[in-house]
Structures are given as C-alpha cells and as structure tokens.
N, C-alpha and C positions, 0 to 999 in steps of 0.2 A: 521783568526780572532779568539779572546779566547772565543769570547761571540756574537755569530752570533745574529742575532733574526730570528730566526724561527720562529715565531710566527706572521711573517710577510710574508712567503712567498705563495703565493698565492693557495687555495685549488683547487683539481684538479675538471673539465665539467663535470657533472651530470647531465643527465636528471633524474628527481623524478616525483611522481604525487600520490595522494590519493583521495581513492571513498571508498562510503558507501557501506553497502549488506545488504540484510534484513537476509539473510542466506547462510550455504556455499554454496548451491551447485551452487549460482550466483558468489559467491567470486572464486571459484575454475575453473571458465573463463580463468583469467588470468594464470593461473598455467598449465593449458590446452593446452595453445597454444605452449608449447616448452614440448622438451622430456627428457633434460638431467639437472639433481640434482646432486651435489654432497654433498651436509650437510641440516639439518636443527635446530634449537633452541626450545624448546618448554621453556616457561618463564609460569612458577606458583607461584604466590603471593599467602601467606598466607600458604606454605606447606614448610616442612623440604627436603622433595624428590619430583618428580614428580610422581605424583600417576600409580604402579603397571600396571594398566589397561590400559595408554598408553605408558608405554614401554614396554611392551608387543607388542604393536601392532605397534611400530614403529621396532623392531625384528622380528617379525613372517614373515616368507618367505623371508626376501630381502637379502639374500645370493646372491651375484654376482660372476662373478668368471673374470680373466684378463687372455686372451691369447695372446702369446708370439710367434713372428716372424711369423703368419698370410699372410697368402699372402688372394689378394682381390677377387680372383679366388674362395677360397673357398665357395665363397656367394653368385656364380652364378652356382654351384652346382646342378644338379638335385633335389636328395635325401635333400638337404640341404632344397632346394625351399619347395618342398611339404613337409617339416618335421617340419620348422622350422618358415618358412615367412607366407603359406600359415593358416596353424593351431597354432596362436598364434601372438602374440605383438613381437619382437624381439627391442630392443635398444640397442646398440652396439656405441659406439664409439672410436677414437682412443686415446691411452692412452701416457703420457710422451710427447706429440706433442705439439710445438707451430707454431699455426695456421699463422703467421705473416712472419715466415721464412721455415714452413716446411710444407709439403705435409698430408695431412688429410682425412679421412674416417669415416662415417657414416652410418646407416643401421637403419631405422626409422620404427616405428612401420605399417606405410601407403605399407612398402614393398619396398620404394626407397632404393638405395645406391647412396648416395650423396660422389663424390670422388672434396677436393678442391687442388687444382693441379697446380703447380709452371707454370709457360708461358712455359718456357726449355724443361722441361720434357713434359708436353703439346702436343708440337710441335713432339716428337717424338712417340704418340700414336696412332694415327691415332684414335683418337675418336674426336664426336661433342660434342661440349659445350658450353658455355657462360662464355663470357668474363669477370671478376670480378675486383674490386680495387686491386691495390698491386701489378697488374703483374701478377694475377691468373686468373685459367679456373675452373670454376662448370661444373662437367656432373655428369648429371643425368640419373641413370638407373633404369628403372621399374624393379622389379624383378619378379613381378606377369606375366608377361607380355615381355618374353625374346625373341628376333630374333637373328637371327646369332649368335649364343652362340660359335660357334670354330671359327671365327675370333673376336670376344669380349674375349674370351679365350686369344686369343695368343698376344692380344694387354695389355691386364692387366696381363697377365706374366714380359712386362717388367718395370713395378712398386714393389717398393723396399715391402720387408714386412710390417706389422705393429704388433702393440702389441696393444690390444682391451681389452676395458670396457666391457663386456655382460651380460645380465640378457633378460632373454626368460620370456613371462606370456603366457601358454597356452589355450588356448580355451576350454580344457575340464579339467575338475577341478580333472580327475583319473591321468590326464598324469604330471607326476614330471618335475618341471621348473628345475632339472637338467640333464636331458634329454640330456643339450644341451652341459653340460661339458663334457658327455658321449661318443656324439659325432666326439668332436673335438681331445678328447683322443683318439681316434679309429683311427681317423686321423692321430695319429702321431703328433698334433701341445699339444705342452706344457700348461697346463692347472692348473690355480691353485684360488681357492677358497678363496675369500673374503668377510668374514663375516663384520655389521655393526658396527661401534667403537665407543664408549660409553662414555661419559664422565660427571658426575655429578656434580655439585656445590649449595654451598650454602651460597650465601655471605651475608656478615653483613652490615644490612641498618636499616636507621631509621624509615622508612614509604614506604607506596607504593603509589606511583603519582595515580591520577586519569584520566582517559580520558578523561573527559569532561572540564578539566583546561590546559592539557598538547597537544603542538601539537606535531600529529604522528612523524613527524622527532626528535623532543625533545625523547618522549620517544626510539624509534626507536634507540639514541645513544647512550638511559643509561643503555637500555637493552646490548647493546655491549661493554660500557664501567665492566658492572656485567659479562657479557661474559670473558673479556679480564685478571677480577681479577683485575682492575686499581684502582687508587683510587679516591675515589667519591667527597674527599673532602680535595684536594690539600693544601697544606701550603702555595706553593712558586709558586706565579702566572708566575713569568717566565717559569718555568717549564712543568706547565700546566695550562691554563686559564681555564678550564675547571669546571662549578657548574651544580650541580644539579637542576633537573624543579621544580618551585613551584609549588605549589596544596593546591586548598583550601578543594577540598574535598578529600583530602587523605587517601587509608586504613591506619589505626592505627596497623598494622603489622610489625613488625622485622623479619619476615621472610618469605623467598621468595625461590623456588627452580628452577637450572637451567639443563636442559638436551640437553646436544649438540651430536648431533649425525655424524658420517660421513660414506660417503661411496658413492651409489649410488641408487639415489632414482627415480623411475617413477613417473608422475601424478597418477596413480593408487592407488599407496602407499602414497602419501601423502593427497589425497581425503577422505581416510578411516582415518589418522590419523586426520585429520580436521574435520570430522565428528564426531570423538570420543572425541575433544576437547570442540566440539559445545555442545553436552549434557553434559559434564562434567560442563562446565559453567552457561548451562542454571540449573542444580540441587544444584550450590552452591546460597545459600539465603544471602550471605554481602551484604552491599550495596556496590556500584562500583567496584564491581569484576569484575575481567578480565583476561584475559591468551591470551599468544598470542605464534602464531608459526614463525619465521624468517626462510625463504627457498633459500639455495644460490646453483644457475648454475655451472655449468662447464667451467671455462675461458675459454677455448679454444676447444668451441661447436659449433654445427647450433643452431644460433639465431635470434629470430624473435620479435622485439620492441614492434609490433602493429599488429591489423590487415591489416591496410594498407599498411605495409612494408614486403620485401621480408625477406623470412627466409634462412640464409647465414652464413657460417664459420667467425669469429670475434672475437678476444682477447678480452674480457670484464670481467666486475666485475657484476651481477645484482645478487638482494637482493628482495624479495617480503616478507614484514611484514604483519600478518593478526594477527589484536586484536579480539577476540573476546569479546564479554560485551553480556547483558543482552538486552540492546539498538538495538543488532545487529553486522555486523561485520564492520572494518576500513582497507582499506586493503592499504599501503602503499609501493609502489613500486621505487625503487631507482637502476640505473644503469650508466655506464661509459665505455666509448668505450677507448679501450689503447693504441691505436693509431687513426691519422685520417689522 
C-alpha cells in the first residue's frame, strides 16, 4: 500500500505504575532492586544547560571498562575472589549478547555469578540449575562460598568466552576502582576503558507543563519526545498525531535544558545523582519547579519486576522516571518484556 495507517497499528504490552515519595532515599527502592543501567536523562526546566554541579557528579568515577574474549573461569579465580568480590561491589555483565538466542553471564554485586545457558549446551556441563522459559538453564554460583572449584573449573572451560561490562566499587575508598582493569591486563584478557558519553540539548518550547495538571506518562513522553529532537507541534496529523500536555499551571519558561548520558551506571551512582537533584530543586524558589531524572536498564540483563518476582535474564525495555518537585517525588516506572 502507498499510504498504510500506522497510526492504527496496535502499541506494543507495557506494564507501567506510578507512586509518590516524600524523599529520595524512599524513591531509590526501586532503582535498588536491579544492578545494571545503561543511560540516564536528567531534564531541567528553566536553565540553558544543566547545572555544572551535576554533571560533575554524574562523570566523577563512573569509568567502566569492556573485556574481550573472557572466559568464565576467570571469576572463580582465587586471587580474583579475595581481590575483587570479597573487598568491594563488582557488576559485570555480558556485553553484545542477546539473552533470547544466546548464552549469558552476570556477576552481581551479592558475589553470585548467574550463568543463563541454552538447554544444549546445558546438558553438556555437567552443572545443577534451574530450568528457565525459552529452553534455558539458570545456575547459580556463590562465589564467596566456592566447593569443588577443579571440577567447576573444568566444567566452565567448556563455555564459549564472553566480552563483559565491568565496573568494580571498592570497600576502601584508598584502593582505585581500576584496580580491576589492571588485573585482567596482567591476565593477558584485552582490556579497554569506557568513559561516560555526554550529550547536551537544548530545545525550543513554549512553556513548561506542570505536574500537578500533567499526568506522569503525559509528561514522561514529552520529556522523550525533547529527547528524540521531534517535533512538539506536528502540521500533518497523519504523520504524527502527536500534541502536547495542557497546563494550567505552567512554568512561563522557554527554556529547558537536557543531559543524556550513556554508558554504565550502578544504583550507587545514580543515588548520589538523585540526591544532588533533590537539593538542587528543593533551593530553586519558582513555583512548580521540577526536574526530573529518566533511568534506562540494559535489555539484555538480570531483571527483576518486583519484589515478588524472580530476578532472571529477559530481553526488555524498562524506564524508571523520577520528577522531583517541591511537593516531593513521582516516580513513574514503565517496562516491556520482548518477547513472551
């Protein structure tokens, strides 16, 4: 057809949900419960840039580094154990991997290595696991807590390499988190340094919505429609049906600054930037000021929905919005499983 309608065809299963917080360090629950980021938004209304003082602090330390052709061996390691798991946070995942068709690894800050592992291959390890959707096995290995390590050895030798996400936080604040790139150089495994990537905006709008008129997923799409550089205010409703929220009590600002960041980010690091948000807003005196951070997952991570739910390897999209206001925080959480 020359002129399909898209516009009809159906949006894809979302679970979403929004809750109140009087403060972060309740809002930061949810952020708590999973270990792998890879981007965040910070959206400031009423500034040309986002203020110095937190990009600063969304840069400061979070240098990661990506190792290449990895075997899984090296993480049940002596030296490795007492160096790296025992004295400090380690987050590790695998890099380039889709969890739906391929074989996956994890290294969680609790000290587990979570390996999610095709049926096939499986069956020729000779390890215990639990059986998952899809045709896969989860095993679970304590690392704090190692038995039979030369025949756990010789069974994870015959698993392919991987190339890994890493970022170490250590226990004492003299020993350098790149300790760990140091390491694996010594090793012999290929080793290379990824710094945070930056990216500024400053788009042209007439006003800035309020919270108390806009609901969360309203604004939640306009803040990504300003992300995307789209346009806010379509000619050609075929094209895009898309308008903007009303507000009655809208800031009277034209200017709004945005800062996308990417890379790889801990709950650690985005707590401290959430805190540096929170006073930032509580010191601005507009009325209906607000700033808010959007924090997005790793599609193909261990993830966990809920408390109630297991935390498991899962091709997904999730999004966690937190508005901060004066009011308190909104925190609006939206996610999608990519297959079922």
């Amino acid at each position: 057809m020359l002129c399909p309608e898209v516009f009809n065809f159906p949006c894809p299963k979302v679970v979403s949900s929004s809750k109140n917080y009087e403060n972060c360090e309740a809002a930061m629950k949810t952020i708590k419960m999973n270990y792998f980021y890879k981007s965040l938004i910070v959206t400031c209304p009423d500034e040309m840039h986002v203020p110095n003082f937190i990009e600063e602090m969304i840069t400061e330390d979070t240098d990661y580094y990506k190792i290449t052709k990895c075997s899984v061996t090296e993480f049940i390691d002596v030296n490795f154990i007492d160096n790296f798991v025992k004295k400090g946070k380690l987050y590790c995942i695998t890099a380039d991997k889709n969890c739906v068709v391929q074989n996956c690894a994890a290294v969680t800050p609790d000290g587990v290595l979570t390996l999610h592992i095709l049926d096939f291959v499986f069956q020729t390890l000779g390890l215990e696991g639990k059986k998952q959707p899809h045709n896969y096995f989860e095993i679970r290995i304590d690392l704090k807590n190692l038995r039979h390590t030369d025949k756990l050895y010789s069974n994870l030798c015959k698993l392919e390499t991987f190339n890994f996400f890493v970022y170490w936080e250590p226990n004492n604040e003299d020993v350098c988190p790149s300790s760990i790139a140091k390491y694996f150089y010594d090793k012999n495994v290929n080793v290379t340094v990824c710094p945070i990537k930056l990216k500024h905006l400053s788009p042209e709008i007439e006003e800035v919505p309020a919270l108390e008129d806009v609901d969360s997923d309203e604004m939640t799409e306009w803040i990504g429609m300003l992300a995307h550089n789209a346009d806010l205010n379509p000619t050609e409703n075929y094209i895009s049906s898309y308008s903007q929220p009303e507000s009655e009590h809208a800031l009277k600002t034209t200017r709004i600054a945005l800062l996308i960041s990417n890379g790889m980010f801990t709950p650690y690091h985005l707590e401290r930037i959430c805190k540096k948000i929170e006073e930032y807003v509580a010191n601005r005196e507009l009325n209906n000021f607000w700033a808010c951070v959007s924090i997005q997952s790793f599609e193909n991570s261990l993830w966990q929905w809920g408390p109630s739910s297991p935390r498991m390897f899962q091709a997904h999209d999730s999004t966690c919005n937190l508005f901060f206001s004066h009011a308190g925080i909104i925190e609006y959480s939206i996610g999608q499983i990519k297959y079922s």
